[in-house]
N, C-alpha and C positions, 0 to 999 in steps of 0.2 A: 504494500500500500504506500504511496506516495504520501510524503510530511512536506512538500514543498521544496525549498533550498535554491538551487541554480537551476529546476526546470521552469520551462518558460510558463506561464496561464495557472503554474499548478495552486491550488486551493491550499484551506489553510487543513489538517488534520480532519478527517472525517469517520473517524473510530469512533466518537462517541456519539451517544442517542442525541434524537432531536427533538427538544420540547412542542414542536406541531403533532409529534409522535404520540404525546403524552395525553392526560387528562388535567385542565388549567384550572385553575379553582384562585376568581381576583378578588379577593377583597372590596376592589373598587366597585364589582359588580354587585356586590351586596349592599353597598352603602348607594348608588343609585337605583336598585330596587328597593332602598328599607328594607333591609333584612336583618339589618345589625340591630335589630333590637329584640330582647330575651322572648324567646320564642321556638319552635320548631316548623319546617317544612320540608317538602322535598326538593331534589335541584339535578338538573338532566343536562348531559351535554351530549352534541347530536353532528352527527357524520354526512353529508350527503342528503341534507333534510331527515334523517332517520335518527331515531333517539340508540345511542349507543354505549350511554350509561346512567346508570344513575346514583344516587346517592342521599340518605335521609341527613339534616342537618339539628344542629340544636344550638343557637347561642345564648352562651349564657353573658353575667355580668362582664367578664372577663377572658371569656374563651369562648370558642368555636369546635364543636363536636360534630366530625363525621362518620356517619355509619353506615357500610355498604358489606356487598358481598365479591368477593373474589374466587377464582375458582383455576384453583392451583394445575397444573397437568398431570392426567389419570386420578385426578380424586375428585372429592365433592365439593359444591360450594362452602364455603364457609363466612364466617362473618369477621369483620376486622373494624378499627375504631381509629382514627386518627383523631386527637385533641388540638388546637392551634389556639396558644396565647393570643387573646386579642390586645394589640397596643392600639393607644390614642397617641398621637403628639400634637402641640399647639402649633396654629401655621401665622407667620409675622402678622396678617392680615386680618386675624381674626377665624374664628371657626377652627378645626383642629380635621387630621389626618389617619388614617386607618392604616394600621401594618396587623399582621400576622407572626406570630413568632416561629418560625421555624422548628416543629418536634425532636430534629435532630441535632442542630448546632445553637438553636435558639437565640438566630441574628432576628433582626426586622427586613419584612420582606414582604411585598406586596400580594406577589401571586405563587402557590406553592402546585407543586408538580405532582401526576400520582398515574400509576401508582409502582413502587418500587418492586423491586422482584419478591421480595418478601411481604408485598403488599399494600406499603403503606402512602401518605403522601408527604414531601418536604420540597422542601428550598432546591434552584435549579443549581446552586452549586454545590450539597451534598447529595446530587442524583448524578452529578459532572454529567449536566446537559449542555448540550449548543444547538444554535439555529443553525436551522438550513444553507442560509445562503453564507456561513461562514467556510462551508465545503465547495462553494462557487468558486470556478477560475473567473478573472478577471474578463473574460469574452461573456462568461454565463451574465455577470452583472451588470453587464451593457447592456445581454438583449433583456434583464427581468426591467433595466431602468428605462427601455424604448416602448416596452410592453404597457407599462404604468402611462408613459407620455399619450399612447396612440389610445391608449383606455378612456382617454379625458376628449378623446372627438368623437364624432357622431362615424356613421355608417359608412363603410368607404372611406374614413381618414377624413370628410369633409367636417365644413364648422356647423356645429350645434347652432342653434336660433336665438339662443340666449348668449352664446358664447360675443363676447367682443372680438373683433377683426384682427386687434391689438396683440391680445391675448394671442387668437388663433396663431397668428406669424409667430409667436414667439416660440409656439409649441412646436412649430414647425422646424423653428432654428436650434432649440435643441434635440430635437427629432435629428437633423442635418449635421450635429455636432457630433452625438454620441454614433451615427454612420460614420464619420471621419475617425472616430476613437476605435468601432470595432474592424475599419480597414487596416489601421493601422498595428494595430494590436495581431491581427492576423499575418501582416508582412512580418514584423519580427517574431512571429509564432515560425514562419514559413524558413524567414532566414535561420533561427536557431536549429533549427529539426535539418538543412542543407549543412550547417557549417560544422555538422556532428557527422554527419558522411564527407566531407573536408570539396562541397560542391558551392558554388554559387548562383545567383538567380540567371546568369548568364551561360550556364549548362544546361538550363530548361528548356 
């Protein structure tokens, strides 16, 4: 497996899991549905439009109780309990902020990860998760960043009815940009992969 180093586009380590992998459990989600107050309900997170887990909830004054079932390979369901410290902090402006305390290491941490192989939910950096696009070569993140630009026009790449003219060119110029960054990204992709067979672009 490739760690990167002197190959040309190569990505950063892709050994470890990747929290789109996971089951997300935000905090912040709770506190703009009201849910952080002492109470229980249920809470589903869903794949494809299809519901693909779920989980009963309880918070209390000070913590946050999950209770779900898992189901280990070749045995039976069983049931498992994750608790999360609820923190407050005061924010400069008034009003205050929600963390979650980590089960495992018990830092503050917004959104906690689950569920681990022995079942349970924490923090993404005692699950040693990483995103996706940290396994991107440099060519992959030009076209996720072309894709995001051409997302923001209407059908055919033309301008939206709303969109200003303004705007439209601009989208267009970095549209036209990030095409000059994956040409060129490709010629020295092309030349490094020649100068390794000791060829140059004038033996093609």
């Amino acid at each position: 497996m490739g760690t990167g180093g002197s190959r040309y586009g190569a990505g950063r380590p892709g050994w470890r899991g990747k929290c789109e992998n996971y089951l997300r459990f935000d905090v912040r989600d709770l506190h703009r549905r009201e849910c952080l107050q002492p109470g229980r309900f249920g809470w589903q997170w869903s794949r494809d439009g299809k519901q693909s887990a779920s989980t009963g909830v309880e918070v209390g004054a000070d913590q946050v109780t999950l209770t779900y079932q898992v189901t280990p390979r070749d045995r039976e369901p069983i049931t498992r309990q994750t608790t999360l410290r609820l923190w407050r902090t005061n924010c400069h402006f008034g009003g205050s902020r929600h963390w979650f305390g980590c089960p495992w290491c018990g830092r503050r941490c917004a959104i906690v990860y689950g569920i681990s192989s022995d079942g349970y939910f924490a923090c993404r950096r005692c699950l040693r998760l990483g995103y996706s696009t940290e396994a991107e070569d440099s060519i992959g993140r030009l076209w996720r960043k072309q894709h995001k630009l051409e997302a923001r026009l209407g059908e055919d790449l033309q301008k939206p009815k709303w969109m200003r003219v303004r705007t439209y060119q601009r989208i267009w110029s970095q549209i036209d940009e990030v095409e000059e960054q994956k040409h060129a990204a490709c010629m020295v992709g092309l030349m490094a992969i020649l100068s390794r067979g000791g060829l140059t672009l004038a033996d093609m």
